[in-house]
C-alpha positions as CSV (number, residue, x, y, z in Angstrom):
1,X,-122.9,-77.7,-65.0
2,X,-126.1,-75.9,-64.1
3,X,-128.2,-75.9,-67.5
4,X,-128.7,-72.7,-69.3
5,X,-132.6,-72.9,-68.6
6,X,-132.1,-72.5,-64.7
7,X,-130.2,-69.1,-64.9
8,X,-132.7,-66.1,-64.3
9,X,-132.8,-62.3,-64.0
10,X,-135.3,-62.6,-61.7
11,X,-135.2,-63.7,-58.5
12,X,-137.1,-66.8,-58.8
13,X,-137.8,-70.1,-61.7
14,X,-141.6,-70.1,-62.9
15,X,-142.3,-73.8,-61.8
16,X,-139.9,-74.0,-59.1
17,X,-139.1,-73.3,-55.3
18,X,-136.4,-72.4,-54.0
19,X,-135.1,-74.7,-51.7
20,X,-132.3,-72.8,-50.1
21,X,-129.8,-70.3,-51.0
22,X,-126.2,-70.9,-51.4
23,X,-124.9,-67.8,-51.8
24,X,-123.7,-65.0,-54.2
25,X,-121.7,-66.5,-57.1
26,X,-119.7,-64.4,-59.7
27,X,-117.4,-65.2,-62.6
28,X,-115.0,-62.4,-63.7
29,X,-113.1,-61.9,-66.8
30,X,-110.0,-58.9,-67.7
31,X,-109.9,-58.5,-71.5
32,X,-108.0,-56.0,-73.4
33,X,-108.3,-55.5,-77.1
34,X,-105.1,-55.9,-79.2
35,X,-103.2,-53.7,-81.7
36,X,-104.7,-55.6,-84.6
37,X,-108.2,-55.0,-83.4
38,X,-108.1,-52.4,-81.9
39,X,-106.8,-50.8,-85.9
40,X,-109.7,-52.7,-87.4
41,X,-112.0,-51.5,-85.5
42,X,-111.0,-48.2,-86.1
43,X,-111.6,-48.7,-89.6
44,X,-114.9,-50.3,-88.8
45,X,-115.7,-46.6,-87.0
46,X,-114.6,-44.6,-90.5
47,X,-118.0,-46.5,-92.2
48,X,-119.8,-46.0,-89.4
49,X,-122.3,-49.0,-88.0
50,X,-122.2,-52.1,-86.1
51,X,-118.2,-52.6,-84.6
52,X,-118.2,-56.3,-85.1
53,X,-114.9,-56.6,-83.6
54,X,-115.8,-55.1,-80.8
55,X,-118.9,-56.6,-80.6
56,X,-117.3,-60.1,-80.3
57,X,-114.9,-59.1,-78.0
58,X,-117.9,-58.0,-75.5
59,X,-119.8,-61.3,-76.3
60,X,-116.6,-63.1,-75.7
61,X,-115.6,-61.4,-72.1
62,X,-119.8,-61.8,-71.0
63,X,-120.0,-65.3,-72.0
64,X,-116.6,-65.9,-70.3
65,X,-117.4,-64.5,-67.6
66,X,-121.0,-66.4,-67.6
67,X,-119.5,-69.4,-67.8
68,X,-116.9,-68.6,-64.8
69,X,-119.9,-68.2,-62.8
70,X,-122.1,-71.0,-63.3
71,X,-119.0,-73.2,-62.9
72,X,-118.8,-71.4,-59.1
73,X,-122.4,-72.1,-58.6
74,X,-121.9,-75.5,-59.6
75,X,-119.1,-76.5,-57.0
76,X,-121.7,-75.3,-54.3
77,X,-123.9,-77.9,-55.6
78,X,-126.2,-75.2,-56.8
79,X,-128.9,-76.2,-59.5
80,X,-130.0,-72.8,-60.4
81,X,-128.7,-68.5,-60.3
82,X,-131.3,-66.7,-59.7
83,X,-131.2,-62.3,-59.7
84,X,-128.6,-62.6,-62.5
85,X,-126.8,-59.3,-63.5
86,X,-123.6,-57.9,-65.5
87,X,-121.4,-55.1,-65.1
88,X,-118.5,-53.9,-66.9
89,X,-115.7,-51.6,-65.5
90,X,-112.7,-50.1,-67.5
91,X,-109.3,-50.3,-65.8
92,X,-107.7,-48.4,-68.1
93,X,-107.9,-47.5,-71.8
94,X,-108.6,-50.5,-73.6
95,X,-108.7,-52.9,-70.7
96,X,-112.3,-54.1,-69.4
97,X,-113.5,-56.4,-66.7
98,X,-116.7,-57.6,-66.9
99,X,-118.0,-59.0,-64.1
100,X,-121.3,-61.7,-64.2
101,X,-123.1,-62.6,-60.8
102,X,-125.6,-64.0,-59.2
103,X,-127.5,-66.0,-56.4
104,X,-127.1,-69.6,-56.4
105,X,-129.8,-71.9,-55.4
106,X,-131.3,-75.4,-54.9
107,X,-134.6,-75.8,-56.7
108,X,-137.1,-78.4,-57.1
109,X,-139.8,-78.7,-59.6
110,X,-143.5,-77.7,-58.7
111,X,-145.8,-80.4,-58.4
């Protein structure tokens, strides 16, 4: 599993060269929010303020689908994602994909 440390934004690791590029890997997660929630959350809205439940469901479905994709990189023998981005689509009312992608790469430390 590529470490947590080797994942940028950008497209490149202060105090490493890229090696080579292995291609663009992406993990992507479908999540809908349930009955139960979706009542709580309403009742969070009445108060006004942060929608914890819904704010856990979003950190759920991002780190999901994080995970999904450094798993990908890692069968191509990656060590690294570099240009790292998210983005979220809804399919339909209350139903969400959130996609997470990126470049992965072989890096080695600068000497």
């Amino acid at each position: 599993m590529i470490e947590r440390n080797m994942v940028s934004t950008t497209f490149d690791l202060p105090g490493y060269t890229v090696d080579g590029s292995l291609g663009i890997v992406r993990g992507i997660i479908v999540r809908s929010r349930s009955v139960v929630g979706a009542i709580g959350a309403g009742l969070q809205t009445i108060f006004g303020g942060n929608i914890s439940l819904y704010t856990s469901l979003c950190e759920r479905a991002r780190l999901d689908a994080y995970e999904r994709m450094l798993a990908e990189a890692g069968t191509l023998g990656a060590n690294a994602v570099i240009g790292m981005r998210y983005d979220a689509t809804e399919i339909a009312s209350g139903v969400t994909e959130v996609l997470c992608y990126g470049t992965a790469v072989r890096v080695r430390r600068n000497v």
